[in-house]
N, C-alpha and C positions, 0 to 999 in steps of 0.2 A: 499386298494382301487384297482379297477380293471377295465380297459377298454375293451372293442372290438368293431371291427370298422368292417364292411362289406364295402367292395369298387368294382367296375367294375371290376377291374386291381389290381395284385399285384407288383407295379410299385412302382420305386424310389420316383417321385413324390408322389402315393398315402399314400406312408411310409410319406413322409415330412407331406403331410397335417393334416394326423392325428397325428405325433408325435407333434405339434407345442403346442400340447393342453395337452401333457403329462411329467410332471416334476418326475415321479417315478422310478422304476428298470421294467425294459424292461424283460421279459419274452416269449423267444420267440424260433422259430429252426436257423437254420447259414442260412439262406437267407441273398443272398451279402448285398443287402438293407440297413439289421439291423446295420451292420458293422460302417457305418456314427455314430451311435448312442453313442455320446459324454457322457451320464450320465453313472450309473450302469446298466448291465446287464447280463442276465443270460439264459444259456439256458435251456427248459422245459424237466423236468424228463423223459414224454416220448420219446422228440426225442434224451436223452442218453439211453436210452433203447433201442429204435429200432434199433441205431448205435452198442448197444454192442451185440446184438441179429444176427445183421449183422454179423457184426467180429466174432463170433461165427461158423460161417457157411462158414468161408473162406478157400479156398484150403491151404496154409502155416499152417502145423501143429500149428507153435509158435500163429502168430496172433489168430487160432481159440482158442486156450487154452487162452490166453488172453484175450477176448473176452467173451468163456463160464463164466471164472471168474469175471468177471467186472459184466455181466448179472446178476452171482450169489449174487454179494454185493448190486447190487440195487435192486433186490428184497427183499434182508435183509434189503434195508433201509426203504423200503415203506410198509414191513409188521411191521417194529418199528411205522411205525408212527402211526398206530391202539393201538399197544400192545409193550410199552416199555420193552426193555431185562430186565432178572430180573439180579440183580449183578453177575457175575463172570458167564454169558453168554456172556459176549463178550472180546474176549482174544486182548489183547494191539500187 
C-alpha cells in the first residue's frame, strides 16, 4: 500500500496530519520531521544514492573511496532487482 500527500508546507504539523492516517513503514529522506515517526521506517534508495554519490566527490581521499564504493554496491542492488545474479556472481 502507498500514500502521498501534497501539502502547502513541509511542516511538523503537516507531517502529523498526514501520518495520523498512516499505520505502514514510512518511506522517506532524513527530514527532521520523519524522525517523530514511532512505527517502522526506512529511507528511499534514492536519497542513499544521492548521499553516496555525495561522499563520492568529497575532498578526504578515504570518505570519497568510500563513498565511490557504497555508490558502486547500490547500483549493483538496483540493477539485481531487474536481473537476479546468476550463482557464483556474487562473492560472500
Amino acid at each position: 500500500m502507498a500514500s502521498f500527500s501534497v501539502k502547502a508546507s513541509r511542516s511538523k504539523e503537516a507531517f502529523k496530519e498526514w501520518s495520523g492516517h498512516w499505520a505502514w513503514i514510512l518511506v522517506s529522506d532524513g527530514y527532521g520531521a520523519y524522525r517523530t515517526w514511532a512505527k517502522p521506517r526506512q529511507t528511499g534508495l534514492a536519497h542513499l544514492i544521492c548521499r553516496a554519490e555525495a561522499m563520492a566527490v568529497r575532498k578526504d581521499a578515504a570518505l570519497a573511496h568510500l563513498g565511490k564504493h557504497v555508490a558502486t554496491e547500490l547500483a549493483r542492488l538496483t540493477q539485481w532487482a531487474h536481473a537476479a545474479p546468476a550463482l557464483g556472481q556474487v562473492a560472500t
